[in-house]
N, C-alpha and C positions, 0 to 999 in steps of 0.2 A: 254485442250491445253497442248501440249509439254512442259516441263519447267517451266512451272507456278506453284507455290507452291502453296502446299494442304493447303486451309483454314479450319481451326478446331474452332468449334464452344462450347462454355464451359456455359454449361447451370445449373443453381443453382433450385433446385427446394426444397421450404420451406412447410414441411407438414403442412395442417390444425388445426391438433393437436398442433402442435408447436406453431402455431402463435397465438392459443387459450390460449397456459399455457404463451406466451409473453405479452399476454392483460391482465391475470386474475396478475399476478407479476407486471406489470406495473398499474392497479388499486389499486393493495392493498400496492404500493409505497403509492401512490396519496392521499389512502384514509389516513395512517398514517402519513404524516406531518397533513394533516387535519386535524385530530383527535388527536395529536398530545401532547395534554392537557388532555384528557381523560384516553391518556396511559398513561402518568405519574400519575394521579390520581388514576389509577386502581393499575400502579406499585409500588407506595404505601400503597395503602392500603393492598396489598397482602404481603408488608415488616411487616406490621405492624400484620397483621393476624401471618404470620410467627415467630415475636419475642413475639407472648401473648399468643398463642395456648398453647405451654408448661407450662406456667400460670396458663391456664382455665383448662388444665386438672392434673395437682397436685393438684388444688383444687377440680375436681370433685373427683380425688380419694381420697380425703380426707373427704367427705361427703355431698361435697356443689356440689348444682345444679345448671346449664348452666348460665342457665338466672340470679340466685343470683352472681356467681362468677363470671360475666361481667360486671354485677352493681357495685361490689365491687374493681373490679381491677381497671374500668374507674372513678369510685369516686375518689381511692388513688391515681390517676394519675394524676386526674386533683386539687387534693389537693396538689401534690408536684409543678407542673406546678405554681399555683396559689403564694404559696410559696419561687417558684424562683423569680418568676417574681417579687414580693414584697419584697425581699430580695437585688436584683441586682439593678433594675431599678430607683428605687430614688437615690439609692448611686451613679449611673452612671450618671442621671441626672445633679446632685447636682457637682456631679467632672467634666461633659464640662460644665458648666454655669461657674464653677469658673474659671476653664481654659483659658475659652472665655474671662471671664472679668479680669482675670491678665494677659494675655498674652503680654502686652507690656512691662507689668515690667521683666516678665520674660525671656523676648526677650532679652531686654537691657541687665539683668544679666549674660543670656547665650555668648552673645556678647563681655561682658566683661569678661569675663574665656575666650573667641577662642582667642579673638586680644593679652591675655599676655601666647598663647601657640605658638610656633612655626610650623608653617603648615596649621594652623587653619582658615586663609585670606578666602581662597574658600569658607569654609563650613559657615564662618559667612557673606561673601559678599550674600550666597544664602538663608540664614536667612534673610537680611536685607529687599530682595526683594521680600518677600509673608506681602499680604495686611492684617496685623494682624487687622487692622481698620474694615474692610469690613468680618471679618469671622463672626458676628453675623448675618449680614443680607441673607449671601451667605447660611449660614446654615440653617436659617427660609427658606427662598425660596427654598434649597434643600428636605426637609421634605415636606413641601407642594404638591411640586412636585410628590412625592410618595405618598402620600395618598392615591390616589384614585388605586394604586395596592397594598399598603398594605391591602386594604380593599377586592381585589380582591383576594389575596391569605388568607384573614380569610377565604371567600365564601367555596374557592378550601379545605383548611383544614378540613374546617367543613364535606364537603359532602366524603372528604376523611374518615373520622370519621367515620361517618354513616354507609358507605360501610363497612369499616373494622368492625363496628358490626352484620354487619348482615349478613356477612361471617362467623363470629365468631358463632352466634347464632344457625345457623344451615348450620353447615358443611357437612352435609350427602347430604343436596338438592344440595346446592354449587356444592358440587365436583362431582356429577350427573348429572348437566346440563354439566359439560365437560366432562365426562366418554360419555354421550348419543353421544356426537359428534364424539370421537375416535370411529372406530371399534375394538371390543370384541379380536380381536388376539392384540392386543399391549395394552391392559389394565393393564397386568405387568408393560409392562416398561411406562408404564404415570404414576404408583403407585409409581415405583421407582426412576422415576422424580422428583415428588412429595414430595417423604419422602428425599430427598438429596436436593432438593431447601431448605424445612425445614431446616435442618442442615446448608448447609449455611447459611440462614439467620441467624437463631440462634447464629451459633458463629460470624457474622460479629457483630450483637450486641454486645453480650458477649463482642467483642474484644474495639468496641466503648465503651463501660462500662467502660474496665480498664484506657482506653488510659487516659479518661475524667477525671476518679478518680486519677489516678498517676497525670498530672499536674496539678489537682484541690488543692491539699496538696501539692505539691512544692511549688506553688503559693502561699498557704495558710502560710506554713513554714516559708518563704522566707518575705514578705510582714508583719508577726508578727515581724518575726527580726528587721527588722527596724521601725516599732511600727508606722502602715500604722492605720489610723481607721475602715476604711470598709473595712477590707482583707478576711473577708468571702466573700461580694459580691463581692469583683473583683476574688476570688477564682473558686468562681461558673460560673461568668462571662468566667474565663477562660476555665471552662472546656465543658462548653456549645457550644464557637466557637471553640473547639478543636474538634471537628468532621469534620468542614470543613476542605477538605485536601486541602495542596499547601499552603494557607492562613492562615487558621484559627490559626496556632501558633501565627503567627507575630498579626493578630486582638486582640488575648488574650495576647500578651506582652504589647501593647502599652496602656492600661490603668494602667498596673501593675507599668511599668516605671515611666507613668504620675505619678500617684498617692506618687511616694517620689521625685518628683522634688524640691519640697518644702526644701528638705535635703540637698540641694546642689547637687553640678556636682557632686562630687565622688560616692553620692548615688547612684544616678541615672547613672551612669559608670556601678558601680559594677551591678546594677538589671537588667541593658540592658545585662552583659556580659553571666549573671545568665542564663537570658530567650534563651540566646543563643547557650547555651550551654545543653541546657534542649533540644531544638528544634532537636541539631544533636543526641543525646541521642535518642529521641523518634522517631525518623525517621531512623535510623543506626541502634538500636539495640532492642526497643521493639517492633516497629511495625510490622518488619519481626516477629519477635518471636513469635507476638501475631495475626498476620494475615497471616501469609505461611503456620503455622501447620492447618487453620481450613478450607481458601477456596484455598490452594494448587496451587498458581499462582505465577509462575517465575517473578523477580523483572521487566524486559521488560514487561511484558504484564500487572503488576502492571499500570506502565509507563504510559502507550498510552492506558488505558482506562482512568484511569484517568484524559490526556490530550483530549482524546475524549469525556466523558460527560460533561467537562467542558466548550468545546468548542462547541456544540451542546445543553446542558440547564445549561449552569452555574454552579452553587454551588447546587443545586439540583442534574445535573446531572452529578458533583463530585462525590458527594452523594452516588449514585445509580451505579456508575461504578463500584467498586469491583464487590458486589453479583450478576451483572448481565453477569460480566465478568466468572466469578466461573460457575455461572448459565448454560451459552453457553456452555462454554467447559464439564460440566459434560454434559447438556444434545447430544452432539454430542460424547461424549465416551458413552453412553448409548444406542446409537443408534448406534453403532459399526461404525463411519465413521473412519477412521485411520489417525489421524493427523503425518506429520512428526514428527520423536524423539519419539514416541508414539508405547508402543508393544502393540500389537496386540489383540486380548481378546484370550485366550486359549483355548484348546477342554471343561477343567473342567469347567469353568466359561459357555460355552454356554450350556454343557449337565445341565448341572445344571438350565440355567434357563429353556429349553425345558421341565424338567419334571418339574420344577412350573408352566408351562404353561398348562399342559395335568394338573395336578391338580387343576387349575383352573378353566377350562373350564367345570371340573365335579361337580365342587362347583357351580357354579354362571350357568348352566344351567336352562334357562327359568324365569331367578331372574332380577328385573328392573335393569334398569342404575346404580340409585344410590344403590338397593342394592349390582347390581355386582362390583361398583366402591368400597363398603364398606368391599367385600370379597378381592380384589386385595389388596385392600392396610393391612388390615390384616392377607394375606397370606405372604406380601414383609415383614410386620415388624416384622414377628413370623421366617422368612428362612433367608434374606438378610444377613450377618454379618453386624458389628458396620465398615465400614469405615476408616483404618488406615490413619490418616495423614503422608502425608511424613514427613522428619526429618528436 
């Protein structure tokens, strides 16, 4: 009809293929919160494989075989473990039981330093009003409460253990059963995956190492000075919760503080200002120092992993946010995706891997999984260079 506007019809039409790759990405969401304790289980123990591999093999090159140098590492490991834990844990015990049961006189004491300083009304009116009476009982029922997942996280550590030996034990099957699944043309780059996860993890250790050790001797220092009794255990204590990030400073100041209240407010002034001042130090200028040169992550993206594992599994998955943050962006510059800010990979860098790849494929013809997973990753670690860290 005359004048009647043309109706146009806008028709979407969704390939099968598409809505096949939208189901198989929408199940393997599903199946990972599911499973969601398994990967963390798994992602651990492949940290743990990570920081003892270099271990197991300066000691094989040194004479000792597989199976002895696993016995011997997990022996000395859990000889020190044993040794902490018998070291800290009564001293710790033994300082909240006292705490607990002077806490009124203490109260009182503290109350009477705030009422003869000026300004101090707020901070002792909110003193006044925590049930120092009621912290023993709150505390037994809070512990109680927890048992029965502490007991669930021995379970989870134990079979994490396991795992991580017998990953350890035989590495050649291990990393076969994932070579079998990759196809034969990107067996390089899963090698090179592989050998730079390595390396992260390694230095994120490493860097754990120092942190622990630098506040475990401040502490240690600091805590003699004023002539603390158990200042090794609260030493070790601190340098144990100094892994956890965000937190774990202030967990490891508050027994340290505790522990010279006894000395009066000035002490306990000075060791509060001490551990505070230690906190901006290791966060401002070694931890950059000692975690930017090894997994190479701009302080944002520090940030928001950080705040994402934590917010997604806690202090575990504090934990586990650097290396897996490191992890991603290597493995996505590996794969040549081109993130912004990001150049490019060069003609040198690709001709280079093409002809480790044509060398490869000549090597590890008609040779298993894991032997040709055993030739890939021996061709990456004989060609690859060492990795410059940025500055």
């Amino acid at each position: 009809m005359h004048g009647m506007a043309s109706r146009t019809a806008l028709r979407i039409e969704i390939a099968p293929r598409t809505i096949v790759w939208a189901l198989i990405a929408a199940g393997l969401v599903w199946a990972a919160f599911r499973l969601s304790t398994v990967l963390v289980v798994v992602t651990v123990a492949l940290v743990l494989v990570g920081t003892l591999d270099p271990v197991v093999a300066w000691l094989e090159r040194h004479g000792l075989k597989r199976g002895r140098a696993l016995i011997l590492i997990f022996v000395a490991l859990s000889a020190v473990v044993a040794a902490v834990l018998l070291l800290t844990v009564p001293p710790l015990v033994m300082q909240l039981l006292d705490m607990l049961q002077h806490a009124p006189e203490r109260r009182t004491s503290i109350l009477h330093w705030l009422d003869e300083r000026n300004g101090g009304e707020p901070i002792a009116h909110a003193i006044r009003a925590v049930p120092v009476d009621d912290l023993v009982t709150r505390a037994g029922d809070t512990l109680l409460g927890y048992s029965s997942r502490i007991l669930m996280l021995v379970g989870y550590s134990i079979s994490t253990l396991f795992l991580a030996i017998y990953l350890l034990a035989d590495p050649v099957r291990s990393k076969g059963l994932l070579y079998a699944l990759v196809p034969r043309a990107h067996h390089l780059k899963l090698a090179r995956i592989l050998l730079e996860l390595k390396r992260i993890v390694g230095g994120y250790m490493r860097g754990q190492l120092i942190t622990s050790v630098a506040i475990g001797m401040f502490v240690f220092i600091v805590l003699t000075a004023f002539g603390v009794r158990d200042a090794l255990a609260l030493a070790l204590f601190a340098a144990l919760t100094d892994i956890i990030p965000f937190v774990g400073g202030y967990v490891a100041s508050t027994p340290a503080v505790i522990s010279v209240s006894g000395s009066g407010a000035g002490a306990l002034a000075v060791v509060a200002l001490l551990m505070i001042l230690y906190q901006e130090f290791e966060s401002r200028i070694l931890v950059p120092r000692v975690y930017g040169r090894v997994l190479r992550l701009p302080p944002a993206i520090v940030i928001v992993a950080l705040l994402v594992g934590g917010t997604l599994l806690g202090i575990l998955g504090a934990l586990l946010a650097l290396p897996i943050a490191a992890g991603l962006q290597m493995i996505i510059r590996e794969l040549h995706v081109e993130l912004p800010g990001e150049p490019p990979a060069d003609d040198a860098t690709r001709a280079h891997e093409e002809q480790a790849e044509q060398v490869y494929e000549q090597l590890a013809e008609g040779a298993r999984a894991a032997d040709a997973g055993a030739i890939a990753t021996e061709l990456v670690e004989n060609t690859e260079p060492e990795p410059q860290p940025k500055p």
